[in-house]
Every structure is written in structure tokens, then in C-alpha cells.
C-alpha positions as CSV (number, residue, x, y, z in Angstrom):
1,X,-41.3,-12.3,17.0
2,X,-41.3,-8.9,18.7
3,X,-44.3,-6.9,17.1
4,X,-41.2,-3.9,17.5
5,X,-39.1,-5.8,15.1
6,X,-37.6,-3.6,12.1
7,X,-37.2,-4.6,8.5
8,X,-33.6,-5.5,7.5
9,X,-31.6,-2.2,8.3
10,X,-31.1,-0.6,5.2
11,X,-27.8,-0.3,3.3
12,X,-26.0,2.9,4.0
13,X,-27.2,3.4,7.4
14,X,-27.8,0.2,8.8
15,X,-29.7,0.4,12.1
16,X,-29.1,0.4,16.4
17,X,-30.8,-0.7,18.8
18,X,-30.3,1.0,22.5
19,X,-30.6,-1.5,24.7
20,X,-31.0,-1.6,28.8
21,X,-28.6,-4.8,29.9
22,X,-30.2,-4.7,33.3
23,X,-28.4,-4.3,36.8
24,X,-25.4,-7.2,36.2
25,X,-28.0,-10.3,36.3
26,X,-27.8,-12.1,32.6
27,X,-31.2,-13.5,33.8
28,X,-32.8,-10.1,34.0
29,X,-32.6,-9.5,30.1
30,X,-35.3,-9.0,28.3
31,X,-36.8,-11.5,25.5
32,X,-36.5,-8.4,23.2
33,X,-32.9,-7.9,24.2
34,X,-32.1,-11.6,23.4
35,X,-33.7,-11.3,19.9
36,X,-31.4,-7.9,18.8
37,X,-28.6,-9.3,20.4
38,X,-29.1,-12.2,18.2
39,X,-29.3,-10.6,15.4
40,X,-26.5,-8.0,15.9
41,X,-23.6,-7.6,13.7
42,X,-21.7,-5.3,16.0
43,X,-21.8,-5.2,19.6
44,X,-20.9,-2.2,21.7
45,X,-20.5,-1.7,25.7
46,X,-18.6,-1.5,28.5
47,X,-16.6,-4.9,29.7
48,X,-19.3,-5.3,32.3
49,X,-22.4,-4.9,30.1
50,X,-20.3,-7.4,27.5
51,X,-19.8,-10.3,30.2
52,X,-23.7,-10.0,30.8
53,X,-25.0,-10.1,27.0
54,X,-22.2,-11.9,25.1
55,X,-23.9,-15.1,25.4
56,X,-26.3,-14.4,23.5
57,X,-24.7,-12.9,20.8
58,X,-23.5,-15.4,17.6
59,X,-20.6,-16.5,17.0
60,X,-18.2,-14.1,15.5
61,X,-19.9,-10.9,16.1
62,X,-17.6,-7.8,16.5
63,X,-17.3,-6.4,19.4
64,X,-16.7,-2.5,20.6
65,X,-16.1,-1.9,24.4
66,X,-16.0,1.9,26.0
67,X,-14.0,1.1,28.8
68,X,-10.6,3.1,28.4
69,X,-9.3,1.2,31.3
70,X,-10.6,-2.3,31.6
71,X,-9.0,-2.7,34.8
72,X,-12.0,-0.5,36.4
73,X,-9.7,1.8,38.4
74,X,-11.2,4.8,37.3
75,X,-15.1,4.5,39.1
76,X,-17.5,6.3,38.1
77,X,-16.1,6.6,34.7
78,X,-15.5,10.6,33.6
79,X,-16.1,12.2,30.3
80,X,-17.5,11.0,27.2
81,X,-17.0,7.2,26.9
82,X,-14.1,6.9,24.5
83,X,-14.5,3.3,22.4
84,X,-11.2,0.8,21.5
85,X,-12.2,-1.5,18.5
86,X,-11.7,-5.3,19.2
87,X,-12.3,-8.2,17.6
88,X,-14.8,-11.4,18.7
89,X,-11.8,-12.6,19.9
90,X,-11.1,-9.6,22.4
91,X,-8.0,-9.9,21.2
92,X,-6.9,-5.4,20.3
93,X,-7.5,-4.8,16.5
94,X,-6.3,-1.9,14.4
95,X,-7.0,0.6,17.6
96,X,-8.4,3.4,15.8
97,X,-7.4,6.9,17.5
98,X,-9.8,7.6,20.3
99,X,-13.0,8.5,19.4
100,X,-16.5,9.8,21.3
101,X,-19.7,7.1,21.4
102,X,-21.3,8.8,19.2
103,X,-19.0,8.8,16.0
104,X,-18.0,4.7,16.4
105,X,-21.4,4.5,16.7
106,X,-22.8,5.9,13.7
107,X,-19.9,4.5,12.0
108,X,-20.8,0.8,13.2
109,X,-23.8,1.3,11.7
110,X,-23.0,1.9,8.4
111,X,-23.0,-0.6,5.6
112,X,-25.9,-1.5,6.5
113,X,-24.9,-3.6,9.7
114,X,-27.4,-3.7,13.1
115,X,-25.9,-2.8,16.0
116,X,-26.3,-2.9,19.8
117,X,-25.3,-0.4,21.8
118,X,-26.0,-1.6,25.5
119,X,-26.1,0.1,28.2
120,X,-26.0,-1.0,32.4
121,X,-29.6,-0.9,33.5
122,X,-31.9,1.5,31.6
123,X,-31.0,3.8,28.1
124,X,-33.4,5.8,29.4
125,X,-31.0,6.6,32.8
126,X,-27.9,6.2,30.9
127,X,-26.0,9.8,31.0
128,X,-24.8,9.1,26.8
129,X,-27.5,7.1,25.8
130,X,-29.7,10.3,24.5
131,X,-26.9,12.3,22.7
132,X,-26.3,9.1,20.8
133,X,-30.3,8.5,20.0
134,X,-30.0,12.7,19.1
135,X,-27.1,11.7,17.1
136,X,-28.2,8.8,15.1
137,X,-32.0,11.1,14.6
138,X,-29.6,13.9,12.7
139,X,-27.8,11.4,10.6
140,X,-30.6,9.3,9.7
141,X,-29.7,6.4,11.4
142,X,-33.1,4.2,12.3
143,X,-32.8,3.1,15.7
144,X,-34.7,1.4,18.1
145,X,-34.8,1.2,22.3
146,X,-34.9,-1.6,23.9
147,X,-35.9,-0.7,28.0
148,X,-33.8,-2.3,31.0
149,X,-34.4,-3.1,34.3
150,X,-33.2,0.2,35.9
151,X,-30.2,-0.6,38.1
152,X,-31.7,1.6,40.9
153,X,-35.0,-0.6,41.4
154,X,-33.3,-3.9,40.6
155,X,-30.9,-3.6,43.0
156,X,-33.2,-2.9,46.0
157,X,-35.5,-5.9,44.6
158,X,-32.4,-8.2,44.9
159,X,-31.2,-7.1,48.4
160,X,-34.3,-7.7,49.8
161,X,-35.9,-3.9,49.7
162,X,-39.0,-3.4,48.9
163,X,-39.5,0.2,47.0
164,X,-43.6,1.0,48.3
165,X,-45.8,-0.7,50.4
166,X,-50.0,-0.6,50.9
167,X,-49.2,3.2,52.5
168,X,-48.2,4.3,48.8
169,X,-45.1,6.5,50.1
170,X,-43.1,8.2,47.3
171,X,-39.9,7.2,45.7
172,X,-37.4,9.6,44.9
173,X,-34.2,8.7,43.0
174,X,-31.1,10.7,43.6
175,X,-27.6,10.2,41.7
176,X,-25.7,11.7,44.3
177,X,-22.6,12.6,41.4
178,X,-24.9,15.0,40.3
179,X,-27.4,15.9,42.4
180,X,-28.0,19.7,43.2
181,X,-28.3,21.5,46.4
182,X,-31.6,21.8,45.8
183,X,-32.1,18.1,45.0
184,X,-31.0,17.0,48.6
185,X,-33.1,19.5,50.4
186,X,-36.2,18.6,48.4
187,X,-35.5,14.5,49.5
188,X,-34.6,15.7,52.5
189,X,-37.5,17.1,53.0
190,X,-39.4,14.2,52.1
191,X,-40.9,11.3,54.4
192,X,-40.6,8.9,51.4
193,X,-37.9,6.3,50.1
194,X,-35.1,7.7,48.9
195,X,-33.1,5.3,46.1
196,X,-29.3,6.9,46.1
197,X,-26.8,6.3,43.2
198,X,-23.8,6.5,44.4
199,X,-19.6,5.0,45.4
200,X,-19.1,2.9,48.1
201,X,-16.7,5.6,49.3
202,X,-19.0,8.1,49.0
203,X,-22.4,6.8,50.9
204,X,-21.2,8.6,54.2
205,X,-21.3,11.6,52.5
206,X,-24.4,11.3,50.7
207,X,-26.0,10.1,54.4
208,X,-24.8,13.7,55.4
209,X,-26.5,15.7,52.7
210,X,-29.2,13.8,53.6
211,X,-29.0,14.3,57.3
212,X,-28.1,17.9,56.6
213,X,-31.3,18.6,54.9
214,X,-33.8,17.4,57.7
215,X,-33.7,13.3,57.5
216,X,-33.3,12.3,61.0
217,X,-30.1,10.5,61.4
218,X,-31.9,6.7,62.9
219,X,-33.4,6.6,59.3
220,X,-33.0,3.1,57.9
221,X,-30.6,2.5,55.7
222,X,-29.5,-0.2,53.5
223,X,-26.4,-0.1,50.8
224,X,-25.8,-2.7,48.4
225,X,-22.2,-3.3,46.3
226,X,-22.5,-5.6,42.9
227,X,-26.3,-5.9,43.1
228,X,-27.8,-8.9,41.3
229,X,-24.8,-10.6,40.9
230,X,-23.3,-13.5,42.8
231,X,-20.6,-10.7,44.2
232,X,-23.5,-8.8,46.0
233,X,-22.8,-7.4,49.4
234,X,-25.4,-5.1,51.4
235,X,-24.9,-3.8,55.3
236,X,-27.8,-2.4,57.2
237,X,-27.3,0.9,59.1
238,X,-28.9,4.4,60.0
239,X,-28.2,7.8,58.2
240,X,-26.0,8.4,61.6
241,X,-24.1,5.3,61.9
242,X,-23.3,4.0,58.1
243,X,-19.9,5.7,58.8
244,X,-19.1,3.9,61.7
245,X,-21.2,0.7,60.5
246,X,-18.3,0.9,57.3
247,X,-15.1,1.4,59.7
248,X,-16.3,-1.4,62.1
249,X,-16.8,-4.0,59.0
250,X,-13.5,-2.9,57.9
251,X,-15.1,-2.1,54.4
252,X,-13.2,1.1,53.9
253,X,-10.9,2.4,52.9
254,X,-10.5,0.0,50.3
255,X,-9.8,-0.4,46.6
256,X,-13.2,-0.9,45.8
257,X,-14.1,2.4,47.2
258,X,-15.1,3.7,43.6
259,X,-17.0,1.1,43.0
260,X,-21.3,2.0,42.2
261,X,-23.5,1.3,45.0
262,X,-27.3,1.5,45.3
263,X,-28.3,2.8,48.8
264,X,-32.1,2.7,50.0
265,X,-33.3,5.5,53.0
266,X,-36.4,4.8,54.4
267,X,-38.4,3.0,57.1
268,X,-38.5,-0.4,54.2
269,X,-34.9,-0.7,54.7
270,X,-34.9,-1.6,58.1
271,X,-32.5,-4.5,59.3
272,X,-35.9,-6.6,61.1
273,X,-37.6,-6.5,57.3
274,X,-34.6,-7.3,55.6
275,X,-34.0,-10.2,57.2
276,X,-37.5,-12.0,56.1
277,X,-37.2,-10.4,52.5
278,X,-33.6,-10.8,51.8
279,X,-34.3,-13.6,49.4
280,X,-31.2,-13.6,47.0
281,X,-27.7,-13.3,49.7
282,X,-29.8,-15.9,51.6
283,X,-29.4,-18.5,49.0
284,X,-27.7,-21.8,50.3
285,X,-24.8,-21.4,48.4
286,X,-24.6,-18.1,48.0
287,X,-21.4,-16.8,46.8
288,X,-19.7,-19.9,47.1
289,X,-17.3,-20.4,44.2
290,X,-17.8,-24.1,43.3
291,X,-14.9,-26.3,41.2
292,X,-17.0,-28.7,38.8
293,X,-14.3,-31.5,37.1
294,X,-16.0,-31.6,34.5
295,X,-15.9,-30.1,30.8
296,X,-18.1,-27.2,30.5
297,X,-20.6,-29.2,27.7
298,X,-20.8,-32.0,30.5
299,X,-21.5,-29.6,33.2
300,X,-23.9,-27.2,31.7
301,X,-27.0,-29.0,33.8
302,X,-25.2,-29.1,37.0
303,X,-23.5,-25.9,36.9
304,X,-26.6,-24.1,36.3
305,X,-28.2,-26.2,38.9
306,X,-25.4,-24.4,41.2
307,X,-26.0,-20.9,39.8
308,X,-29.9,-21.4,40.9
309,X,-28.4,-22.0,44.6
310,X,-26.4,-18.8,44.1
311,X,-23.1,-20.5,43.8
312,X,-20.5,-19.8,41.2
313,X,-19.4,-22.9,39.2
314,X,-15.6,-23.4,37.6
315,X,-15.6,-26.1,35.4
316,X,-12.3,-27.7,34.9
317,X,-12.1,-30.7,32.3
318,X,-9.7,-33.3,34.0
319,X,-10.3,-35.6,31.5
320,X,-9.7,-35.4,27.3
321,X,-11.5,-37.8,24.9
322,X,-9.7,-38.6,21.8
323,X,-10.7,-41.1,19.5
324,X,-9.9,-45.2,20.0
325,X,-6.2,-46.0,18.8
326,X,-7.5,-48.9,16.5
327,X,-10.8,-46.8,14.3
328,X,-11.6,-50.8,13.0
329,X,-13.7,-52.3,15.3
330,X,-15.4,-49.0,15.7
331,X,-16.5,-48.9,11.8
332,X,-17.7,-52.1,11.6
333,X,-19.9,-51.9,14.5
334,X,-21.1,-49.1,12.8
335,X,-21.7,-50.6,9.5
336,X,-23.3,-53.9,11.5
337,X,-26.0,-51.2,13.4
338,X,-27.1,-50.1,9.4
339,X,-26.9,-53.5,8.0
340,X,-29.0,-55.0,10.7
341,X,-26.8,-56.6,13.3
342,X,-28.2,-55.5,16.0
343,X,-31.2,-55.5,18.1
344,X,-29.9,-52.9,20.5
345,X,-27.7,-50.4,20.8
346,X,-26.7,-48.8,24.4
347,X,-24.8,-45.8,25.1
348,X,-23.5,-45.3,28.9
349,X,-22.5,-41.5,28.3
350,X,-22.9,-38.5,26.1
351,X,-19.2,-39.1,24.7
352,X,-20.2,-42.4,23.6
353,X,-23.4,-40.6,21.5
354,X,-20.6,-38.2,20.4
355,X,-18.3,-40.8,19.0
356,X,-21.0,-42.6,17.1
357,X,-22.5,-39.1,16.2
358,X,-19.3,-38.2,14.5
359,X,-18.4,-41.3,12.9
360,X,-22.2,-41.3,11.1
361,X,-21.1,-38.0,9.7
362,X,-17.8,-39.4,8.7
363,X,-20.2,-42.2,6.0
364,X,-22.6,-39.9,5.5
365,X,-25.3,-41.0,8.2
366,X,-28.0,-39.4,10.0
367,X,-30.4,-40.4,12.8
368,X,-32.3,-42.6,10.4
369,X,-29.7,-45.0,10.3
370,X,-31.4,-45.8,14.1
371,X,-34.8,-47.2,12.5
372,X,-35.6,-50.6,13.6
373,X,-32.8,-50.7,16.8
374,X,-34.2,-50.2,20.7
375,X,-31.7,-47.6,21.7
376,X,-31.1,-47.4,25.7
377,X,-29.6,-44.7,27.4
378,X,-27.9,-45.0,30.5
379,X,-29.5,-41.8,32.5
380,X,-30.9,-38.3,31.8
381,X,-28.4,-36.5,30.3
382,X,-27.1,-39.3,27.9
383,X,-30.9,-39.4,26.6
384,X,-30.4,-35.3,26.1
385,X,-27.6,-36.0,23.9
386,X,-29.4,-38.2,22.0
387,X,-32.6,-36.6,21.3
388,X,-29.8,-33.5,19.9
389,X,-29.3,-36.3,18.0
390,X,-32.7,-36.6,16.8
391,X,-32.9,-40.3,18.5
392,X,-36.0,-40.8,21.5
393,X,-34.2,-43.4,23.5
394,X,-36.7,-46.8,24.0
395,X,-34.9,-47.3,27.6
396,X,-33.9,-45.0,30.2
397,X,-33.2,-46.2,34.2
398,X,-36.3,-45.2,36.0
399,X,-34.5,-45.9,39.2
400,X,-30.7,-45.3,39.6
401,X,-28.6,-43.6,36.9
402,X,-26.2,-46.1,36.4
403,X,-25.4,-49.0,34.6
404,X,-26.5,-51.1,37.4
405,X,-30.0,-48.9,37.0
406,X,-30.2,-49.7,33.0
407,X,-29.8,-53.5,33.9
408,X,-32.4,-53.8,36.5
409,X,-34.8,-52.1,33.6
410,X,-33.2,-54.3,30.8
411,X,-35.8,-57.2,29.3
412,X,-34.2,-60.9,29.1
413,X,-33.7,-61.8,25.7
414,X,-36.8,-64.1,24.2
415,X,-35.8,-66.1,21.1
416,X,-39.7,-65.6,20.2
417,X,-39.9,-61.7,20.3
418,X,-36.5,-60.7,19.6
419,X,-35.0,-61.7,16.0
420,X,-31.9,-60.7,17.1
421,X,-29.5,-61.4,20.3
422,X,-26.8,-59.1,19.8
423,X,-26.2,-55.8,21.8
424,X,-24.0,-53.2,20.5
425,X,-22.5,-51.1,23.3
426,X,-20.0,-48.0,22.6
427,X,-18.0,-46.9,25.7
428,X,-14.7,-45.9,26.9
429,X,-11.6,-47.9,27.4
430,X,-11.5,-47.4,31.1
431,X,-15.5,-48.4,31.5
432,X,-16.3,-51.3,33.9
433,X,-17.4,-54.5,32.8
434,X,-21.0,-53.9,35.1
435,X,-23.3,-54.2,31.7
436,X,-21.4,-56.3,29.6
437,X,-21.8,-58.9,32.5
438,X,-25.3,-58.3,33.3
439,X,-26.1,-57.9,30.0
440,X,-24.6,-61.6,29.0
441,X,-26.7,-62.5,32.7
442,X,-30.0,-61.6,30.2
443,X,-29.1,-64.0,27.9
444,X,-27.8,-60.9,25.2
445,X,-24.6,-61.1,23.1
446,X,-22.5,-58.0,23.5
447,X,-20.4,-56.4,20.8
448,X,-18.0,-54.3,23.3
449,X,-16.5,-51.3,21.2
450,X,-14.3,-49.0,22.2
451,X,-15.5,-46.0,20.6
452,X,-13.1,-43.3,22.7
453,X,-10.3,-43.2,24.9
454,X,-10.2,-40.8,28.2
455,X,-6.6,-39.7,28.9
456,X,-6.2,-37.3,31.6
457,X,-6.6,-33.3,30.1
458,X,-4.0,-30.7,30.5
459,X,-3.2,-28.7,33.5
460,X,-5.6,-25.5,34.1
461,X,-4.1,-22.0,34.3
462,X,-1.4,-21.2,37.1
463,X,-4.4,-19.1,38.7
464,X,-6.4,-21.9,39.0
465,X,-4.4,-24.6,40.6
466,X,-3.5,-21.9,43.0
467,X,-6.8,-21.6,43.9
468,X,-7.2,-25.3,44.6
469,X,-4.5,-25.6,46.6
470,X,-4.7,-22.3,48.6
471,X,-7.9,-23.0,49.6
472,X,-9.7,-20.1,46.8
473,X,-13.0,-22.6,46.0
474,X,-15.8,-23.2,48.9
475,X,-16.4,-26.6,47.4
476,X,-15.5,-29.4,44.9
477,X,-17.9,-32.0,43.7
478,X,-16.5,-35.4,42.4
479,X,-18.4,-37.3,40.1
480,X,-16.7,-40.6,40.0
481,X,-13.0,-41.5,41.4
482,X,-11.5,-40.5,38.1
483,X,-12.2,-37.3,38.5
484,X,-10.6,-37.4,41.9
485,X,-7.1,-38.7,40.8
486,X,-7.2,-37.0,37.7
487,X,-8.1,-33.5,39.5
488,X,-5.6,-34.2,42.2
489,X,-2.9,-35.5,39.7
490,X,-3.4,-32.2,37.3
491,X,-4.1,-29.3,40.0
492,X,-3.3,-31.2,43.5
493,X,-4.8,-31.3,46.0
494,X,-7.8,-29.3,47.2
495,X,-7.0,-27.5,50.5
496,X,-8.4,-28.2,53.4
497,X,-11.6,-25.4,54.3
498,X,-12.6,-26.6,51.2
499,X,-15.9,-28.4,50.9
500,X,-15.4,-31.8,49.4
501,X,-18.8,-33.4,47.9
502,X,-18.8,-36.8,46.3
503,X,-21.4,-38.8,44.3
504,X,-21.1,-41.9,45.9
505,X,-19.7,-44.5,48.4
506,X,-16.8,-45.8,45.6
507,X,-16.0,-41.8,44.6
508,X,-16.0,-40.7,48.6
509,X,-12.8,-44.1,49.4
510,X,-11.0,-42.5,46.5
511,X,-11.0,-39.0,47.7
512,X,-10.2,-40.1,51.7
513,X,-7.5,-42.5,49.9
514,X,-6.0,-39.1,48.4
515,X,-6.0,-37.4,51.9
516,X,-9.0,-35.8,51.5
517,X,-11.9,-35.0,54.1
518,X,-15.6,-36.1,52.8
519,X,-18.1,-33.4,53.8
520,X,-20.8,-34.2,51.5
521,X,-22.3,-37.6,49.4
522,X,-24.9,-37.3,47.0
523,X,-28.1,-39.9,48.4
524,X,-27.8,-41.3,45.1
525,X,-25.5,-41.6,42.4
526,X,-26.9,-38.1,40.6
527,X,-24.8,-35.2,39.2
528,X,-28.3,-33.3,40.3
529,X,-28.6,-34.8,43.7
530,X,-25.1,-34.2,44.0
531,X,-25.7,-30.7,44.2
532,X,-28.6,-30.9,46.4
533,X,-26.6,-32.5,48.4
534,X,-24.2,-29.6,48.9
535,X,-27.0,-26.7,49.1
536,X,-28.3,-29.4,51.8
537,X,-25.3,-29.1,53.3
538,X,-24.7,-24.8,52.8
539,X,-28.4,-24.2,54.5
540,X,-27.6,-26.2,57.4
541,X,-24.0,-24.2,57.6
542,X,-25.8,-21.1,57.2
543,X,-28.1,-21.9,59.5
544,X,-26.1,-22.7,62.5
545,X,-23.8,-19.8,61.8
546,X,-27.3,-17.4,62.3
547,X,-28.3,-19.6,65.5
548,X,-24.9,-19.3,67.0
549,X,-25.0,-15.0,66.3
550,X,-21.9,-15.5,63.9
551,X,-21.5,-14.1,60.6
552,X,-22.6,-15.9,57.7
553,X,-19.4,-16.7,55.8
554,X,-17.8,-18.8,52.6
555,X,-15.2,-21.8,53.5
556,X,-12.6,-20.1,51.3
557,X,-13.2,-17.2,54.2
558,X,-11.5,-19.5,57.1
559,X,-8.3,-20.1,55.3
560,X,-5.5,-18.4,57.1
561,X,-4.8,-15.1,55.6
562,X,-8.1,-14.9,53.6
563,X,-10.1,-11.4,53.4
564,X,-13.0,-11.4,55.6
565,X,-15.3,-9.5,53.2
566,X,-16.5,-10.8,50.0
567,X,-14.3,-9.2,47.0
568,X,-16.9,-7.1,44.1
569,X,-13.7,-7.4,41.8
């Protein structure tokens, strides 16, 4: 625990903590953060801020947002935030009449609740944050800050733009909404870096101030939209030619042109040094928005395999698990495994450790029951689910992840060393008969339960099978020919620039019998080498793009009628 940890807030006043959410990156908050948000009763921020720290939040926490438009159209927010209660749902609760920050936040506070009032970036560079501090000092309010990672020195880290070098120039920060006269002829005065807050529509202008007050006009310059987020855009100019630069890119005008932007003036923003330190847009996958079929619980370790190659995973169950239409066979298995039926027990996915999971809670059962059984598992993640469980696994495929991999690790039965011969293996309905049959091979008798059905899941949202057929995702990985026919039978079928990755021989025939073009197949049958596999395949892409002197663009970007520059919406 934080030695910065407060006693329980006290009754009346209850307590807030200030905290810095960082530049947009949910992996840039702090441990400190992670504890307060935690702990937090009421939650308030703007909608960005919320997407980034609602994770980490429990589950119905209230929630306070300052945004009196969430659409964003009004950028860079004017006057005093004004805060709309809601609910943990989001769903609009008993709108109160508009109110300043300062009052809803005080009045969060009270009856004793903790609350988090989080802030992009830094409280200490936030333009409310201090009259809200002064606020909660007057009315006794304990409060706490938690720092931030400053938008303005995050952002440069993530395009690639280093802030000071071994010749120790100065760094001056400028919010160019604010800044004075005298401000821009003090930086412009300056040989240092200078690190400009500003809109996307207003960067030209801030390059003229700058200009204006004695910076030559070839002075590097870099500007970054969406910074540390998978949105991030940044274009490389001078002081004299961002303008042009913008018009030439097509960039503006645009919608977006209120959007924030972080641009860096100085010689460490040249192109030649970006280009060996831009280590986050260089990212294989970068941008790429990435359709997993897959339920969000079974995807968790491959989308955020995907995130760590800078892509954007949408998971999209294609297939519902309900429970076997005849519950009998299941329960005696069950009641065999305690009574000592079985020598083994073998579960071939993580639904199959969620059946039997639930049905020990139906009698009253825990992980004990397990004592005495070898339990197998038929890959990594099915050995996760177990050990949730509280159940180690005795046999896990060191080779493939597969069925055929748990049978080619499987021991013969031996009358002398194993008492009993019968197997008790949980699956689907639609399973294949691979380990029953191999299993039988070993000399093993099987008990083969249906435990759950898979029927295919509801359609997504209009939005999303618009995407998939209008070519909106870079990519889709397949991890087994159901999930081919079930995506293609629920959503259709995905268009043609898009990316199609599959996670073996069998899956790839199903997908080409479907009409679709293989670009990718995992070297073996791994959700995790599956993804490998595409990175493999987005580094090459990127690569012979940069070779050939051609932009570095998305698939979803070669579909007729799609925006050449990346949307920060």
C-alpha cells in the first residue's frame, strides 16, 4: 500500500483524491492511481479521462462526467466545466440543474464517500484542478493529489521526440490558448525546445507567433493529434511550411480541427531523428482495427497480445454456450469424479472448466472435490481457467495445443499403476472424436459428457456488420472453421482489403470455401502465434511500403471511398 494512503474519509466530508489520468494511454497510470480508483465511491471526469480509468474502477461505482456535450464538438472546452450526474450505467439520472466543478464536487464528497476527480494528464496543469483543491481546503474537505504524466511530455515521448539531449538545451512549454504577447517573444527568443499546446486548426498560427518573434522559419517541427493512443497521428514540417505541409496532406480544414495537439519546435524534432526514434506509430500493427470472433473472456490474452503490436481488437462472440439439453449424464459424471470413478479428468476448453465449475457450485463443491484425479488440460489458456479454479493441472501439451498435442503427452494405461481405467472428459456437442479415439488407442475408457452446447450467438450491432462487410477492420483472425461460418453466417462476409488470418490448414479450406482470400496462417495451431503471425505479416507490409517511398497505410485505407488519413474521432 501507498505510504500516501489516507484513513477511511471521515463521515461528513468524505475525501478526493485529484488525480493526473495521463495523456489517453490507460497504461501510463500510475500504481497510485489504480489503488484510489479502486477504492473510489464516485468517479468524476470528462468522457475521455472516464474511457481511460473506468477499468479500474469496481463495479457499480457512480459516475460524474464534465463534458456538456459528449459529442466533443466544442474543442477546447470553454468556461467552467459544468457536470451531468449519471449513473454506473451511463445511462442520464435525475440531471440535476447545471452546476460548477467545484459544488458537485464537494457535494460528492459528502457522506463520507471518496472520490476521484481525474483530470487529462497532470492536476497540476489542469486550468480547474486548483480552484477545486482551494475549494475543498475552505470547506474542510481532506483531499489528496495524485500526479500524472503531463500530456505535454508524454506526448513527445510517444511520437518519437525526445525533450533534451547531452547539450542540456531548455524546455519551454507554451499553451498557445493562453499564452501572452510576451510569452511568444520570450520562446521566441529562445534557442531551446519549445513544447506548444495547442488545436490542430490552430498550429499554423502558433508557428507564426513563433516565426514572428525571431524563430527562424526551417525550425523543426513536429505535431502530434491523439498522442499515446492507438488514433495517434504526427507530420513533420518547418515553422514555414506546416501550413502548406497541412493543405498538401489534406489534413485541414477538417472536423477535427478543434481537436488538442502537442507540437514540439526544435532541432530534436527533425524528420531524419524521428524516423529512428519513432517507436510507437512504427508498431506492426499499428492502428489496425482487428475483428477477434471470439467472446471478450476468451479473447482477453490475444487481444492484449494485439494491443502490444499497436492494433485495436473488436471482439465479437459468434458463438453462445448454453447448458446440455439433457443436465443427467452431466450430474452423474459429476457425482462419479467425487465418489471415485475416475482416474482422470480432461478438459479441452475453458467452457468445459466453466460447466463443471458451475455445476460444483450447483452441489455445493469446491476445488477439493479434484483430490486424488490427474486433471489434464488441453493448452495454456484451459490450464488458466483452471488454476482460477484453484486446480494445477498434472498434464498440459508441451508440444501442440491441441487435442492431438495432449495425446501424444498422454501415458498408456498400466493395470499395475493405475487403479482405475476410466477417463472423464467434458466437452461440447460439436467436439471431434480426436481424444476419445486416441484416448481408447491408450487402452483408457472414456466417459464422453456433454457438458455444453455452442449455438451460434446473436447478430452484433448494425455498425458492426457494416464494418465487416464495408471493408471498416484491417484484419480478422479465425480460430477454427466455426468461427468462420458462424462469423460469415451472423455479420457476412468480410470485405475484400481486409486481412484474413487463420490458425490453421483446416480453418484456412473453410474460409477459401466461403470466398474468402487467406493472407495469413498461424505456424502452429496458437491463438498467440496467430497473432504473431499477422504482426509478421504488418512489418513486412510496412516495410515494403517504406522501401517502395509510399505511405504507410491501414488495409481498411484501400477500400474505395475510404479517408486517407487516419480519423482521431
Amino acid at each position: 500500500m501507498s505510504p500516501t494512503t489516507l484513513p477511511a474519509a471521515g463521515p461528513e466530508h468524505g475525501h478526493v483524491t485529484f488525480l493526473g489520468a495521463g495523456p489517453g494511454d490507460p497504461g501510463l497510470l500510475t500504481l497510485r492511481a489504480v489503488e484510489a480508483l479502486a477504492n473510489a465511491d464516485v468517479l468524476v471526469a470528462e468522457h475521455d479521462v472516464l474511457d481511460v480509468i473506468r477499468a479500474h474502477a469496481r463495479q457499480g461505482v457512480s459516475v460524474v462526467h464534465t463534458d456538456t456535450d459528449p459529442s466533443g464538438d466544442t474543442y477546447p472546452p470553454t468556461g467552467t466545466p459544468q457536470l451531468t450526474v449519471v449513473d454506473g450505467t451511463s445511462a442520464t439520472a435525475a440531471v440535476p440543474p447545471a452546476r460548477d466543478a467545484v459544488h458537485l464536487v464537494m457535494e460528492a464528497a459528502r457522506g463520507g464517500r471518496r472520490v476521484v476527480r481525474a483530470v487529462s494528464g497532470d492536476p497540476g496543469l489542469d486550468t480547474y484542478a486548483a480552484e477545486e483543491m482551494l475549494a475543498c481546503a475552505s470547506a474542510g474537505v481532506p483531499f489528496e493529489v495524485v500526479p500524472g504524466i503531463a500530456t505535454a511530455v508524454g506526448v513527445p515521448a510517444y511520437a518519437g521526440v525526445p525533450l533534451r539531449d547531452a547539450q542540456g538545451a531548455d524546455v519551454r512549454f507554451v499553451d498557445a490558448r493562453t499564452a501572452s504577447d510576451r510569452c511568444w517573444t520570450e520562446v521566441g527568443a529562445s534557442d531551446g525546445t519549445v513544447v506548444v499546446s495547442t488545436t490542430l486548426d490552430s498550429v499554423a498560427a502558433a508557428a507564426g507567433e513563433l516565426v514572428a518573434a525571431g524563430r527562424k522559419p526551417d525550425t523543426p517541427l513536429t505535431v502530434t493529434i491523439a498522442g499515446t493512443t492507438t488514433r495517434q497521428r504526427t507530420w513533420t514540417a518547418t515553422l514555414g511550411t506546416i501550413a502548406q505541409t497541412f493543405k498538401q496532406a489534406k489534413v485541414l480544414p477538417s472536423p477535427d480541427g478543434g481537436r488538442p495537439v502537442i507540437a514540439v519546435v526544435g532541432e530534436r524534432s527533425a524528420t531524419a531523428q524521428r524516423d529512428q526514434l519513432s517507436w510507437f506509430e512504427s508498431k506492426p500493427l499499428f492502428g489496425w482495427k482487428v475483428l477477434v470472433p471470439r467472446t471478450k473472456e476468451q479473447a482477453v490474452s490475444l487481444s492484449d497480445q494485439l494491443r502490444s503490436y499497436g492494433a485495436v481488437p473488436h471482439e465479437v462472440p459468434t458463438i453462445a454456450v448454453e447448458p446440455p439439453r439433457t443436465p443427467q449424464q452431466m450430474e452423474r459424471a459429476v457425482k462419479g469424479l467425487v465418489t471415485g470413478r475416475y482416474e482422470w479428468i480432461a478438459f479441452t476448453s475453458v467452457n468445459a472448466v466453466k460447466a463443471v465449475r458451475e455445476k460444483f457450485e450447483e452441489y455445493g463443491l469446491d476445488a477439493r472435490a479434484f483430490a486424488g484425479i490427474k486433471v489434464a488440460a488441453v493448452g495454456e489458456q484451459t490450464a488458466k481457467a483452471l488454476v482460477a479454479f484453484g486446480v494445477k493441472p498434472d498434464l498440459v501439451p508441451s508440444g501442440e495445443q491441441s487435442a492431438a498435442g495432449l495425446l501424444e503427452d498422454w501415458p498408456p494405461y498400466d493395470p499395475v499403476f493405475d487403479p482405475i481405467d476410466r477417463v472423464f472428459l467434458p466437452r461440447a456437442d460439436i467436439a471431434t472424436e480426436t481424444l476419445v479415439a486416441g484416448l481408447i488407442e491408450l487402452g483408457w475408457e472414456v466417459d464422453d459428457v456433454t457438458a455444453y452446447r455452442t449455438v451460434r450467438a446473436s447478430p452484433p450491432p448494425a455498425e458492426t456488420r457494416e464494418a465487416i462487410k464495408g471493408g471498416g477492420f484491417d484484419a480478422v483472425l479465425f480460430t477454427s472453421s466455426s468461427t468462420v461460418r458462424n462469423l460469415v453466417g451472423i455479420a457476412g462476409k468480410p470485405h475484400n482489403v481486409t486481412v484474413i488470418a487463420c490458425i490453421g490448414p483446416a480453418t484456412a479450406k473453410t474460409a477459401e470455401e466461403h470466398g474468402l482470400r487467406v493472407d495469413v496462417m498461424a505456424p502452429e495451431p496458437s491463438v498467440l502465434k496467430l497473432a504473431e503471425a499477422l504482426a509478421d505479416f504488418g512489418m513486412k507490409r510496412r516495410a515494403a511500403a517504406l522501401e517502395a517511398g509510399d505511405p504507410v497505410t491501414r488495409p481498411s485505407e484501400r477500400r474505395p471511398g475510404a479517408r486517407r488519413r487516419r480519423s482521431t474521432t
